[in-house]
C-alpha positions in Angstrom: 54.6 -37.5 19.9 51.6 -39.8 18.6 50.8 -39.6 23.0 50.3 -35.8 22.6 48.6 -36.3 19.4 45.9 -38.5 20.9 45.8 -36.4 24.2 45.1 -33.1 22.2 42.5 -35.2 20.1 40.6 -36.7 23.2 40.5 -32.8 24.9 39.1 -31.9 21.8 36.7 -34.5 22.1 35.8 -33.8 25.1 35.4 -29.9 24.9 33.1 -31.1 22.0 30.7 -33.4 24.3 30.6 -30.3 26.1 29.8 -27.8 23.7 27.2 -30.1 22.6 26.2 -31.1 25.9 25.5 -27.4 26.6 23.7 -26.7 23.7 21.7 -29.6 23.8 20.7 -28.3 27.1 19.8 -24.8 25.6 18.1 -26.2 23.1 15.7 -28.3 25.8 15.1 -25.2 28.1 13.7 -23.4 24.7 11.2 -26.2 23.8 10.1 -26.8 27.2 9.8 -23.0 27.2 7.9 -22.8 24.1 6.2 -25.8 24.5 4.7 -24.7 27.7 4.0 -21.2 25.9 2.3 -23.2 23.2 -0.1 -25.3 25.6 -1.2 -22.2 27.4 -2.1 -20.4 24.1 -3.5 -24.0 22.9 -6.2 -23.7 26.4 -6.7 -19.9 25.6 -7.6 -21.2 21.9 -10.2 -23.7 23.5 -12.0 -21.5 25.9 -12.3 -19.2 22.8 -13.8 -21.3 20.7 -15.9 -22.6 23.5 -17.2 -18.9 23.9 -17.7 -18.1 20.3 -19.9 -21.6 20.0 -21.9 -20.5 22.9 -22.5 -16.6 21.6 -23.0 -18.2 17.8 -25.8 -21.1 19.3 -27.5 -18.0 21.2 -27.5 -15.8 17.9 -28.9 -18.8 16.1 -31.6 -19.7 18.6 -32.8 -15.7 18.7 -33.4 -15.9 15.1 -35.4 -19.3 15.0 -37.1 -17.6 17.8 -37.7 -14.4 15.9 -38.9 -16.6 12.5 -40.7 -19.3 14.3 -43.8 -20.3 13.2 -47.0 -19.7 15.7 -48.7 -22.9 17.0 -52.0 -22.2 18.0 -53.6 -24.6 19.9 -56.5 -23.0 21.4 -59.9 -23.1 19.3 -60.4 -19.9 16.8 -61.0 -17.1 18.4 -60.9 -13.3 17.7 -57.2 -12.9 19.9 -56.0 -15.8 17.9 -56.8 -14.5 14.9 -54.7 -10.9 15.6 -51.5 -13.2 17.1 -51.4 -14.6 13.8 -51.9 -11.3 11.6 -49.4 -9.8 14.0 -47.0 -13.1 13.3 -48.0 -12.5 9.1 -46.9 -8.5 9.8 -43.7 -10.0 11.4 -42.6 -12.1 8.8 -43.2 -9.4 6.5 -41.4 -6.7 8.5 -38.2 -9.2 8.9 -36.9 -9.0 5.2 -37.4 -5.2 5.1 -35.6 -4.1 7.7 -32.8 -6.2 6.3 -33.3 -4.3 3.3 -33.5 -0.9 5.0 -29.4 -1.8 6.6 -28.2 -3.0 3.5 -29.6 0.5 2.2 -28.2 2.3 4.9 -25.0 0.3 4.7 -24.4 1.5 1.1 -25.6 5.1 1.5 -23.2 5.3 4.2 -19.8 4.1 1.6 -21.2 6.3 -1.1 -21.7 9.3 1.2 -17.9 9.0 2.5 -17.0 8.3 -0.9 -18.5 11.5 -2.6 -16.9 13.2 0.8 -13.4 11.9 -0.2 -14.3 12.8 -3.7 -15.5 16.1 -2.9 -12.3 16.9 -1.1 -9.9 15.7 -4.1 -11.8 17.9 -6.4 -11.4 20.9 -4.3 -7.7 20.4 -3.5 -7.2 19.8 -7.7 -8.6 23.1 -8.6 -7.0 25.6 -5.5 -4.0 23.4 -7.6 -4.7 24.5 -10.7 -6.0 28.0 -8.9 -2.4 28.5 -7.6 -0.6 27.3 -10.8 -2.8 29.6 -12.9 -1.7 32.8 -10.3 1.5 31.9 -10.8 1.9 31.9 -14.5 0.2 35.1 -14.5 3.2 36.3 -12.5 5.8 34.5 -14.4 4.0 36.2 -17.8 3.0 39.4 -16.0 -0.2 39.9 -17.6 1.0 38.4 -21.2 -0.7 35.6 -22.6 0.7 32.0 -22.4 0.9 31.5 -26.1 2.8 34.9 -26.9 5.2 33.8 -23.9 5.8 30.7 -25.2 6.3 32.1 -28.3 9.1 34.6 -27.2 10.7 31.9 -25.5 10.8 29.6 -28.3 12.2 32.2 -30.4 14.7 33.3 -27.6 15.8 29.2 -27.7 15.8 29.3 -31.7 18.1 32.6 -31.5 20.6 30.7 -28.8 20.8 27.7 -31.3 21.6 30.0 -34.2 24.1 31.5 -32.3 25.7 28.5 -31.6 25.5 27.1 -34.8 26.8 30.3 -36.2 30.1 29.8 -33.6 30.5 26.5 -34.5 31.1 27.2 -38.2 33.5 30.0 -37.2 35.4 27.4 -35.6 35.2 25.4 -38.1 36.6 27.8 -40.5 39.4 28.6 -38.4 40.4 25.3 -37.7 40.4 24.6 -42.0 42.8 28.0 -42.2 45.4 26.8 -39.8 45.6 23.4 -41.5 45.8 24.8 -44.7 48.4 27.4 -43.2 50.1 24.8 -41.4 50.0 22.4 -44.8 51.5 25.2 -46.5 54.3 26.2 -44.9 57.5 25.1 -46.4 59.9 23.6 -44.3 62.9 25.2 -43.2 66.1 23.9 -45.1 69.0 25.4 -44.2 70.7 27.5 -46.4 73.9 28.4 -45.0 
């Protein structure tokens, strides 16, 4: 008995090393899987950067180049002197065409915003256009407040009713009691 005990025990280990074993291994094919996934990405990631670097250095250096100042090393002369008006213009020009985008930039959100706007307003009042048609038809020509008015009074008239119904019951429930109260019970006479 304690034979087959430890028998069924050391199967049971065993199937257990297995199942382990075999999971283990699962386990390794997905990290190696996503491991290799993850380096791949990683290089992808690096040449990225590399690029971006490269395209923000060349946007840098074109604006240095654009706002750099003008050396002149040749003696004053009349060339010389328009170079640097046209450098002076230059700088000058520079901050207002900034100016003129950020302009353009904002006249652009407010002219979709007063679109969207525009279109909102519209839809409200064919709204209020269709709700207004269709009280006229409910009312057929009479005005809101007299049909409010009937209806009101046609709700006030239901209540009394009710009311009224109520009490009868009311009534009729006191008259049986009192019937029922007087009643004299039946003795028997014979």
């Amino acid at each position: 008995m304690l034979n087959i005990m430890i028998q069924s025990l050391n199967e049971r280990k065993e199937r257990y090393l297995k199942e382990v074993e075999r999971i283990n291994q699962h386990w390794e094919k997905k990290i190696n899987h996503e491991s290799f996934k993850g380096e791949k990405i990683e290089t992808e990631l690096k040449l990225l950067k590399q690029d971006l670097k490269e395209l923000q250095r060349q946007r840098i250096e074109a604006v240095l180049a654009k706002m750099e100042p003008l050396i002149i090393s040749d003696p004053p002369s009349q060339k010389t002197n328009y170079k640097m008006q046209a450098k002076h213009l230059h700088y000058e020009i520079y901050p207002l065409k900034q100016r003129i985008r950020l302009v353009d930039m904002k006249l652009e959100h407010e002219i979709v915003k007063s679109k969207t706007m525009f279109q909102e307003t519209k839809q409200l009042r064919d709204q209020v256009y269709n709700l207004h048609a269709r009280i006229g038809r409910l009312t057929k020509g009479v005005p809101i407040s007299e049909t409010m008015l009937t209806t009101i009074q046609e709700h006030q008239r239901k209540w009394k009713e009710l009311c009224d119904l109520i009490k009868e019951n009311k009534e009729e429930i006191k008259r049986k009691k009192s019937s029922i109260r007087n009643r004299r019970p039946l003795t028997s006479s014979n």
